[in-house]
C-alpha positions in Angstrom: 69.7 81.3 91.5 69.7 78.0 91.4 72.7 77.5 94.0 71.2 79.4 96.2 68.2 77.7 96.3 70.3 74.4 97.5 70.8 76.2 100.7 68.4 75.1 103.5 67.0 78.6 104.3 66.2 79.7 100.9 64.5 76.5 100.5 62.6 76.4 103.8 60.9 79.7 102.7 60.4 78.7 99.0 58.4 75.6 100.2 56.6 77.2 102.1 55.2 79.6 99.4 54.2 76.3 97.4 51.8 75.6 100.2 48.3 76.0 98.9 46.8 79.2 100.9 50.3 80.4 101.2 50.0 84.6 101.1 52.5 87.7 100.0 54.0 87.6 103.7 55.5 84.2 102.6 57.3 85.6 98.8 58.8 88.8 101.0 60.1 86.3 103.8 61.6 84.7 100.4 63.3 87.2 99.1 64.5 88.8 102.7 66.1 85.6 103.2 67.7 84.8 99.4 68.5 87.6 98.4 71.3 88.4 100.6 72.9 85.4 99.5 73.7 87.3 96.2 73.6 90.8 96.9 75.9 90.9 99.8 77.6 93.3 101.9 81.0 93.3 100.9 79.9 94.1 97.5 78.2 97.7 99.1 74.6 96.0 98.6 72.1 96.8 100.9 68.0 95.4 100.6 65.1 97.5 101.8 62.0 95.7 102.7 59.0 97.1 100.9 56.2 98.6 103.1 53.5 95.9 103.8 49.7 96.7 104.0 47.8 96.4 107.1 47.5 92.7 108.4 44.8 91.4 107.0 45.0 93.0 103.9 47.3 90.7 101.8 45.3 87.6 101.7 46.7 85.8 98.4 50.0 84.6 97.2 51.7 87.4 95.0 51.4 86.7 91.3 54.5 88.5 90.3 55.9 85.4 92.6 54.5 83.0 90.3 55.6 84.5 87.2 59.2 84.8 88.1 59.1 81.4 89.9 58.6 80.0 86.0 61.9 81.1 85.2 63.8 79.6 88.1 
């Protein structure tokens, strides 16, 4: 994970999500953007976007994020 986080996209979003106030919206723009890096195409990957709530309704930062992010 760690190369991939040296690539200016991945690392746009991930510093956004260590903004304080920073909500759930900003982890799935994350992933939706890094995670192709590694799971790619040519490999017969494909990444499905979760179903998101209402607007409105996410208000705070995932803490599953914050978990994982400890391991990075």
């Amino acid at each position: 994970m760690a190369y991939y986080m040296g690539k200016p996209i991945p690392k746009f979003y991930y510093d956004r999500i260590k903004a304080a106030g920073s909500l759930e919206t900003e982890v799935d723009n994350f992933w939706n953007n890094t995670l192709p890096h590694y799971f790619t195409q040519d490999k017969f990957y494909g990444i499905e976007q979760e179903q998101r709530p209402l607007e409105g309704v996410v208000k705070q930062r995932a803490l599953a994020f914050g978990l994982a992010n400890q391991r990075i």
